[in-house]
PDB file of N, CA, C and O in Angstrom:
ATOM      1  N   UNK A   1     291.451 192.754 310.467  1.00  0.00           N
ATOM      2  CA  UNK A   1     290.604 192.078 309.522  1.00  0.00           C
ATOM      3  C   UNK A   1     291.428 191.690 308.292  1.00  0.00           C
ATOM      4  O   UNK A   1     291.991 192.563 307.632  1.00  0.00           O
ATOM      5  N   UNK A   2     291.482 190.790 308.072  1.00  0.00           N
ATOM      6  CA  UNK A   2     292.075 189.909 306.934  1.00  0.00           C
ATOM      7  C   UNK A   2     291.288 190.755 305.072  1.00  0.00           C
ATOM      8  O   UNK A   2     290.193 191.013 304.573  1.00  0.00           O
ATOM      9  N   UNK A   3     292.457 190.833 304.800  1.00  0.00           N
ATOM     10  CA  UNK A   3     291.933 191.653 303.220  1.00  0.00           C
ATOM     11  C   UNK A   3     290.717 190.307 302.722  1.00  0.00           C
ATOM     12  O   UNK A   3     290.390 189.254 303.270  1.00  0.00           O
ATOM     13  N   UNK A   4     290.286 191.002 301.392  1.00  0.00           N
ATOM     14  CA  UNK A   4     289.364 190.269 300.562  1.00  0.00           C
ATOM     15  C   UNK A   4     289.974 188.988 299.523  1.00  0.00           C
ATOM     16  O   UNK A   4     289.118 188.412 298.852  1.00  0.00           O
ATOM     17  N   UNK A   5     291.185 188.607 299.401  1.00  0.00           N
ATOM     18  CA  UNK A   5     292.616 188.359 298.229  1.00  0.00           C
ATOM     19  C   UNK A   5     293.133 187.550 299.242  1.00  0.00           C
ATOM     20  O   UNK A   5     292.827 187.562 300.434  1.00  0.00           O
ATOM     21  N   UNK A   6     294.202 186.623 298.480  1.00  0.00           N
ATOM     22  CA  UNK A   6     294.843 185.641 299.624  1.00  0.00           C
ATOM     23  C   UNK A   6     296.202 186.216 299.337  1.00  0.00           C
ATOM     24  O   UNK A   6     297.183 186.026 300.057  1.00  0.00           O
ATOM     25  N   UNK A   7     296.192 187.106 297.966  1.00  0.00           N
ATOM     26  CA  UNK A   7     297.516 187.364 297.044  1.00  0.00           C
ATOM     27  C   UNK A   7     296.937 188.839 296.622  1.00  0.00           C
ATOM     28  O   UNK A   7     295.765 189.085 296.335  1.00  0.00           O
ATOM     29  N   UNK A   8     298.023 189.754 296.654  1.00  0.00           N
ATOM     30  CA  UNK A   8     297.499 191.055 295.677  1.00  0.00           C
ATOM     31  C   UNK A   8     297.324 190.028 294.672  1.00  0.00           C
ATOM     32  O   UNK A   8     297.628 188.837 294.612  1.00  0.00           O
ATOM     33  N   UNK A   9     296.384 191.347 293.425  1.00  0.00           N
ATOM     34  CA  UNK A   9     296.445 191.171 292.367  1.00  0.00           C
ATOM     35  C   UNK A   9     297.040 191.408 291.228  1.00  0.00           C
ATOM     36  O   UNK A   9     296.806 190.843 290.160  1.00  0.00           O
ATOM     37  N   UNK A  10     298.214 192.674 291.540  1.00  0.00           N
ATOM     38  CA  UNK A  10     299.031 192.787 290.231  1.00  0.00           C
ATOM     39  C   UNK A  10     300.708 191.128 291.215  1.00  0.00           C
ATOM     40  O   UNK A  10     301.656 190.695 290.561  1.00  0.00           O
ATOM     41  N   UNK A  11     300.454 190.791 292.475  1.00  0.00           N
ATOM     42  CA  UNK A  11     301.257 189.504 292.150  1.00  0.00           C
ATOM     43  C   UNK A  11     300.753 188.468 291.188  1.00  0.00           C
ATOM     44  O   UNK A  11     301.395 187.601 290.595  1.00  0.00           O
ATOM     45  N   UNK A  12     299.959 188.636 291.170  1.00  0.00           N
ATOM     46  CA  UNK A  12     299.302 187.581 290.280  1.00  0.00           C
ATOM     47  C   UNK A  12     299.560 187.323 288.786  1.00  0.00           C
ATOM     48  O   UNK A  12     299.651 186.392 287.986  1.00  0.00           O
ATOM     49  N   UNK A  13     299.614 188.378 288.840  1.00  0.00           N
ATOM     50  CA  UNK A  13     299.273 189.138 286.651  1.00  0.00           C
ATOM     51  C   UNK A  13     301.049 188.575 286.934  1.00  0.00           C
ATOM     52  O   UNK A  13     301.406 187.599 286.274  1.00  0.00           O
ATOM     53  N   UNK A  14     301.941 189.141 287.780  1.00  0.00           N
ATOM     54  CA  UNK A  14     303.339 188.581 287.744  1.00  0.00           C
ATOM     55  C   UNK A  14     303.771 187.370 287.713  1.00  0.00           C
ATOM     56  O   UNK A  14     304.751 186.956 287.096  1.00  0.00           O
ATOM     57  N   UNK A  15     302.894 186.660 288.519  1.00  0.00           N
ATOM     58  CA  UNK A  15     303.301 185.153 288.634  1.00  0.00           C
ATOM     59  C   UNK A  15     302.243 184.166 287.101  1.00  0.00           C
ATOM     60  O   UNK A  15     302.443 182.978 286.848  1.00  0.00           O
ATOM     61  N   UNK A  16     301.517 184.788 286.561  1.00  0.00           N
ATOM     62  CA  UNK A  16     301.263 184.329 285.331  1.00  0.00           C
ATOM     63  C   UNK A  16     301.554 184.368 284.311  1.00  0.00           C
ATOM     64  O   UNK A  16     301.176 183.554 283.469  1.00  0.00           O
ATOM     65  N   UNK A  17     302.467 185.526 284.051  1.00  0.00           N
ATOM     66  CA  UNK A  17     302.897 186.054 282.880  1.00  0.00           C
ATOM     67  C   UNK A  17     304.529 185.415 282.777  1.00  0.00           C
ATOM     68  O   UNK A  17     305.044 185.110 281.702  1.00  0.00           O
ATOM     69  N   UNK A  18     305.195 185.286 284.076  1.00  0.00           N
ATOM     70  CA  UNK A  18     306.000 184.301 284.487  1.00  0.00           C
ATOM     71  C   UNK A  18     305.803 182.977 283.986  1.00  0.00           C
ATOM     72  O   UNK A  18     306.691 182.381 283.375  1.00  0.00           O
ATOM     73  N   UNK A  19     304.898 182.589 284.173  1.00  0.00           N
ATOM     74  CA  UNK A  19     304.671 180.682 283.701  1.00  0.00           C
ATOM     75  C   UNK A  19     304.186 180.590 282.392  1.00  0.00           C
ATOM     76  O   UNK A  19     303.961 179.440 282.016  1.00  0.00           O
ATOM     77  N   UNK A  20     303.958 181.528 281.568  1.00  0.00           N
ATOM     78  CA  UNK A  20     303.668 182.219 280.168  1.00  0.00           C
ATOM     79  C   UNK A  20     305.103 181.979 279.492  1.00  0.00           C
ATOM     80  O   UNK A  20     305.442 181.251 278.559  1.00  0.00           O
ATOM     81  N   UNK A  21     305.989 183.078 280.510  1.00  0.00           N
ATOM     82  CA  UNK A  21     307.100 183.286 279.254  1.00  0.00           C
ATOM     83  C   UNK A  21     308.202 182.246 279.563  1.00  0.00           C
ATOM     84  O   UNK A  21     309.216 182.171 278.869  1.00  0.00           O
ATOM     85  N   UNK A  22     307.893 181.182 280.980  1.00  0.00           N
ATOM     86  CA  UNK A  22     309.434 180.304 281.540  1.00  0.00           C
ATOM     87  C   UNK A  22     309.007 179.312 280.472  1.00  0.00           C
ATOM     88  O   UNK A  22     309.882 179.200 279.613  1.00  0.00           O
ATOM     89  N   UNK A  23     308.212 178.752 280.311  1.00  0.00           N
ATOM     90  CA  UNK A  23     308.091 177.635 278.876  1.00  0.00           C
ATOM     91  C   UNK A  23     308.709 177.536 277.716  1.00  0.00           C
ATOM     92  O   UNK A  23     309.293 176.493 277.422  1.00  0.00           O
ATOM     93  N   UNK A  24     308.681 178.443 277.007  1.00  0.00           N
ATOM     94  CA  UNK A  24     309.363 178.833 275.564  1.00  0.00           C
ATOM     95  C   UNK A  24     310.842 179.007 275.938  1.00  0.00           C
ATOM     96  O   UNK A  24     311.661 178.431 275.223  1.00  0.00           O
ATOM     97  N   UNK A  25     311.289 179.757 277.006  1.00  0.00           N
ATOM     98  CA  UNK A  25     312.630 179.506 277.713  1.00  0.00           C
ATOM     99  C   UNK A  25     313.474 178.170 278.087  1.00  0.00           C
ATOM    100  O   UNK A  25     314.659 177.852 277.998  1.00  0.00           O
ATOM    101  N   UNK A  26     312.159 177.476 278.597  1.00  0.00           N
ATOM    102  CA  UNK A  26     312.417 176.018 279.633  1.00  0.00           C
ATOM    103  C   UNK A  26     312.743 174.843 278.259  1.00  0.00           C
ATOM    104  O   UNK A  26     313.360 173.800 278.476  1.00  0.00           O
ATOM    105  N   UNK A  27     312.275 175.175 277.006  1.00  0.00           N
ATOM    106  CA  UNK A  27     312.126 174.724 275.579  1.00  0.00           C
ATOM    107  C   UNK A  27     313.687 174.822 274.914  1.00  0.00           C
ATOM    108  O   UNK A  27     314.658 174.093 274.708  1.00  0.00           O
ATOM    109  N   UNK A  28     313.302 176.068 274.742  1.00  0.00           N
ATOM    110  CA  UNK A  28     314.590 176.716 273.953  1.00  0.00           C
ATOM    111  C   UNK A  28     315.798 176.113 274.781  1.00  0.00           C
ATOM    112  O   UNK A  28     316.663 175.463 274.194  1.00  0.00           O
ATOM    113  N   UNK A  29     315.873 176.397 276.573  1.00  0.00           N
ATOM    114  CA  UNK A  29     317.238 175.974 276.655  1.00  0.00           C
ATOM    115  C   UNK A  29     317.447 174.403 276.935  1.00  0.00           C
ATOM    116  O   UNK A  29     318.552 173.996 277.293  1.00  0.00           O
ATOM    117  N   UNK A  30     316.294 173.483 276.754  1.00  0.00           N
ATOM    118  CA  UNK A  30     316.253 172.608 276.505  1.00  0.00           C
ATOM    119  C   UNK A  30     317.299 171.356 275.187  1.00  0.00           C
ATOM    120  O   UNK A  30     317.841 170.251 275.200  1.00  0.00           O
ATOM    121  N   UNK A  31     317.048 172.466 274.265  1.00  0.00           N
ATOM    122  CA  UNK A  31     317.453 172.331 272.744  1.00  0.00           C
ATOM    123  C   UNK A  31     318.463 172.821 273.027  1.00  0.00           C
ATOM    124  O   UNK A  31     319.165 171.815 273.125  1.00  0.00           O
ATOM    125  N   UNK A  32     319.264 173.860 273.300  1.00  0.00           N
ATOM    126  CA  UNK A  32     320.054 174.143 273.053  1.00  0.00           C
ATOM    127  C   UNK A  32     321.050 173.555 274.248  1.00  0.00           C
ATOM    128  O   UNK A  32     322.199 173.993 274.323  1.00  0.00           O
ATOM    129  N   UNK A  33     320.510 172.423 275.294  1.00  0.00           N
ATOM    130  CA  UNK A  33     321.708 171.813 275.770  1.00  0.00           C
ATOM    131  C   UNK A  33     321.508 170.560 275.390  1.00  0.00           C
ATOM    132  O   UNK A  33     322.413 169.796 275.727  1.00  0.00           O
ATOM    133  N   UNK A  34     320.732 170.147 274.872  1.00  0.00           N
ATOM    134  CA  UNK A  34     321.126 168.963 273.773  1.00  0.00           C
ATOM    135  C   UNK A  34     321.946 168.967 272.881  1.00  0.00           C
ATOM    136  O   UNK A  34     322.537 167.927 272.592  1.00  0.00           O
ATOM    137  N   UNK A  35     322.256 170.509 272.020  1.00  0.00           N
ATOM    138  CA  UNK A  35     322.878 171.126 271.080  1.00  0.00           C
ATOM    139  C   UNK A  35     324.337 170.584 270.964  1.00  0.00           C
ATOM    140  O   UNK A  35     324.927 169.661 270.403  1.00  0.00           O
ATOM    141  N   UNK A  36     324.726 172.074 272.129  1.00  0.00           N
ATOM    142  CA  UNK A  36     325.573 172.522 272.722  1.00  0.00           C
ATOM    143  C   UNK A  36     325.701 172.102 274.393  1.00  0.00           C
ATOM    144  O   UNK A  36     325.755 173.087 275.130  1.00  0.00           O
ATOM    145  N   UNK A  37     325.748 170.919 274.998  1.00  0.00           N
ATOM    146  CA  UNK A  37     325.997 171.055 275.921  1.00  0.00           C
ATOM    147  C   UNK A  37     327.035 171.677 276.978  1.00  0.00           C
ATOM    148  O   UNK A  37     328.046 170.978 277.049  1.00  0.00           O
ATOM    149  N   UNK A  38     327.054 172.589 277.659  1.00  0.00           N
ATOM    150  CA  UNK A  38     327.895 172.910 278.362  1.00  0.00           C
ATOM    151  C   UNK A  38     327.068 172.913 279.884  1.00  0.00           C
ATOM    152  O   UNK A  38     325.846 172.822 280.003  1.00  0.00           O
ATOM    153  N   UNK A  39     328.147 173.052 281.107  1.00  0.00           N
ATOM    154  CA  UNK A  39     327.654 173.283 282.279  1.00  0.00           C
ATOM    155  C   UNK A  39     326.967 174.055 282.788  1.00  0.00           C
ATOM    156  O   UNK A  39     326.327 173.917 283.830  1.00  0.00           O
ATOM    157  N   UNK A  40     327.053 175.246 281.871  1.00  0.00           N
ATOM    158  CA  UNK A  40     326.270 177.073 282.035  1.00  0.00           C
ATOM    159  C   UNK A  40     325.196 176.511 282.205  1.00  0.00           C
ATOM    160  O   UNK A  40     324.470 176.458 283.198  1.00  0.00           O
ATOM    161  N   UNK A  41     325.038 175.811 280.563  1.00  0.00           N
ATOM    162  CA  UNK A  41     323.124 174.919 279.832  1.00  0.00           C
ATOM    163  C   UNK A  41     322.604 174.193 280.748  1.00  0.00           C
ATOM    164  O   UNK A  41     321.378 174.304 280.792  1.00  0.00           O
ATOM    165  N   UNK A  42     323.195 173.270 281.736  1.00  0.00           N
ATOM    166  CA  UNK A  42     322.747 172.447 282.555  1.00  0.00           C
ATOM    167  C   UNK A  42     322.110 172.874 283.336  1.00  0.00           C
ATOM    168  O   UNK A  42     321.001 172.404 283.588  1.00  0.00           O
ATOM    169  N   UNK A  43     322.837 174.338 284.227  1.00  0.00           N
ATOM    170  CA  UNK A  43     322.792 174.689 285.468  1.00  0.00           C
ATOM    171  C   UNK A  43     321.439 175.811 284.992  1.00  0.00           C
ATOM    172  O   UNK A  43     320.675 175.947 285.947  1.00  0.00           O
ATOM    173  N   UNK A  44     321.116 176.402 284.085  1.00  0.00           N
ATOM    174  CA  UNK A  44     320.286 177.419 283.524  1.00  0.00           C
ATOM    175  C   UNK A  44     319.179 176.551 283.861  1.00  0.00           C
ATOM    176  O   UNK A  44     318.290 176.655 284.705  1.00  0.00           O
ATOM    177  N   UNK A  45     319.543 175.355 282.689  1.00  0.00           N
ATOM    178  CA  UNK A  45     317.729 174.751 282.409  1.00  0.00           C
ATOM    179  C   UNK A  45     317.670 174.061 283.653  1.00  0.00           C
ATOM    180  O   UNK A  45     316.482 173.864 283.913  1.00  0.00           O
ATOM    181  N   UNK A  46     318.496 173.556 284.636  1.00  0.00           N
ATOM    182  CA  UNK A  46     318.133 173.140 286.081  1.00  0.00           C
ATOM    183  C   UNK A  46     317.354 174.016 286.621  1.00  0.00           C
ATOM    184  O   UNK A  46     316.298 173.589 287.088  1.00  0.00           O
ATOM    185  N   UNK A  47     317.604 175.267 286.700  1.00  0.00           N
ATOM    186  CA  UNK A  47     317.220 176.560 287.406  1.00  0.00           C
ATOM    187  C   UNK A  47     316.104 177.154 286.975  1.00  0.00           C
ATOM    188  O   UNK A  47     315.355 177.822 287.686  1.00  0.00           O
ATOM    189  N   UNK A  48     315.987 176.972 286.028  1.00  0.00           N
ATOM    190  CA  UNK A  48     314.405 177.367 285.308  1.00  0.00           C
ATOM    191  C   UNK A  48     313.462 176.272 285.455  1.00  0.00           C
ATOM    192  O   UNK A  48     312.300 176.605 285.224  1.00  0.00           O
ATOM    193  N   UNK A  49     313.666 174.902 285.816  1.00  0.00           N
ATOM    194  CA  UNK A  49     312.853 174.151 285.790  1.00  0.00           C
ATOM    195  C   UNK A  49     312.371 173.893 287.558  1.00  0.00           C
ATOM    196  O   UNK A  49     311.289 173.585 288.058  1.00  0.00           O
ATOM    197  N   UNK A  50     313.683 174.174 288.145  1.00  0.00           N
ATOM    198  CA  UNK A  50     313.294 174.890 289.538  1.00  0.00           C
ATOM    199  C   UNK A  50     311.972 175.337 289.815  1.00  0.00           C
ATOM    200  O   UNK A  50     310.953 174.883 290.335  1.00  0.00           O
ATOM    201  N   UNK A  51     312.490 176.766 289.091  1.00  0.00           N
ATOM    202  CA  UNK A  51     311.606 177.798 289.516  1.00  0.00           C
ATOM    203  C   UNK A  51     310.281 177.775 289.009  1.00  0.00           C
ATOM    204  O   UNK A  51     309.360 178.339 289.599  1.00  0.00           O
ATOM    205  N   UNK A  52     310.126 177.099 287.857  1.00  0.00           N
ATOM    206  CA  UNK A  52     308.666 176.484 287.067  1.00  0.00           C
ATOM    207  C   UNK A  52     307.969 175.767 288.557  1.00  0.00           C
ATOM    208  O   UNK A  52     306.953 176.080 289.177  1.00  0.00           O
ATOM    209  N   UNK A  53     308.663 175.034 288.725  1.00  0.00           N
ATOM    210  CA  UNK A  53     308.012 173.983 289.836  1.00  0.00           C
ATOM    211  C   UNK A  53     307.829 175.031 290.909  1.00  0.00           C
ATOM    212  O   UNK A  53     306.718 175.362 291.323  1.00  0.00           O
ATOM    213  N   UNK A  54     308.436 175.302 291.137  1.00  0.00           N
ATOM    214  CA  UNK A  54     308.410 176.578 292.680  1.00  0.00           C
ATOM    215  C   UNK A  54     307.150 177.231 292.513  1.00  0.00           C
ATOM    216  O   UNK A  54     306.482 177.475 293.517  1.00  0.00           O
ATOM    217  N   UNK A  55     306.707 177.571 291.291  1.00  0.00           N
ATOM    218  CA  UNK A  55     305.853 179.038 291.066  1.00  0.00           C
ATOM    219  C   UNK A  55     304.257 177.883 291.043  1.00  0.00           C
ATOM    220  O   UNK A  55     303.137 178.337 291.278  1.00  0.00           O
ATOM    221  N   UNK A  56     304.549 176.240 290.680  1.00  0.00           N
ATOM    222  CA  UNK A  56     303.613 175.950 290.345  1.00  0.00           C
ATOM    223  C   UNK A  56     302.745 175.008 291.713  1.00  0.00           C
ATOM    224  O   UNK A  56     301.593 174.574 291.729  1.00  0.00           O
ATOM    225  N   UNK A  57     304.015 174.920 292.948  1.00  0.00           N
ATOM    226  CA  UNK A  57     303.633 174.280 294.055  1.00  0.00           C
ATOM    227  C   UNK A  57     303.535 175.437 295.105  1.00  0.00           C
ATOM    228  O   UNK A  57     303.925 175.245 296.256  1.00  0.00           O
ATOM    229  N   UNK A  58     302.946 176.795 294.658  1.00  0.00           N
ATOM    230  CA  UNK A  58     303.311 177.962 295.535  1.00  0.00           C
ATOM    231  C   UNK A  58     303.957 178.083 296.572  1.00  0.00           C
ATOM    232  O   UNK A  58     303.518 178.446 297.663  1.00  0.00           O
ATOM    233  N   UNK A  59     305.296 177.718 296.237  1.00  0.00           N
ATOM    234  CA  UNK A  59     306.723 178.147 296.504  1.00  0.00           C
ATOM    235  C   UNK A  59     306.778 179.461 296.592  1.00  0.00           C
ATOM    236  O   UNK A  59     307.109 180.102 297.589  1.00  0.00           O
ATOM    237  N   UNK A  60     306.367 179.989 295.268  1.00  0.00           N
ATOM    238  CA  UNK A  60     306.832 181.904 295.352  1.00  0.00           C
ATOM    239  C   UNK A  60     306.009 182.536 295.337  1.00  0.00           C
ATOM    240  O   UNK A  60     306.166 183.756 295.384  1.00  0.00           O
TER     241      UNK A  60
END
């Protein structure tokens, strides 16, 4: 028999609190490779904007 949930619920509280705190991140390193560009900055805010999308097309 198939549970009551399609997802636990403390994944949940994880995957929200996630798309809470990747914003202000996805921001910040935004600015700061406009700043300071380097390749690190590129490959970071590539990777966070990834995983934004991932978490938001339930990818993860």
């Amino acid at each position: 028999m198939k549970g009551r949930w399609r997802y636990h619920p403390f994944y949940l509280k994880i995957r929200f609190g996630a798309l809470q705190l990747i914003i202000p991140f996805i921001v910040f390193q935004f600015i700061r490779t406009i700043l300071f560009p380097t390749s690190f900055d590129v490959v970071l805010l590539s990777l966070l904007i990834l995983i934004y999308a991932a978490i938001l097309l339930d990818y993860i």
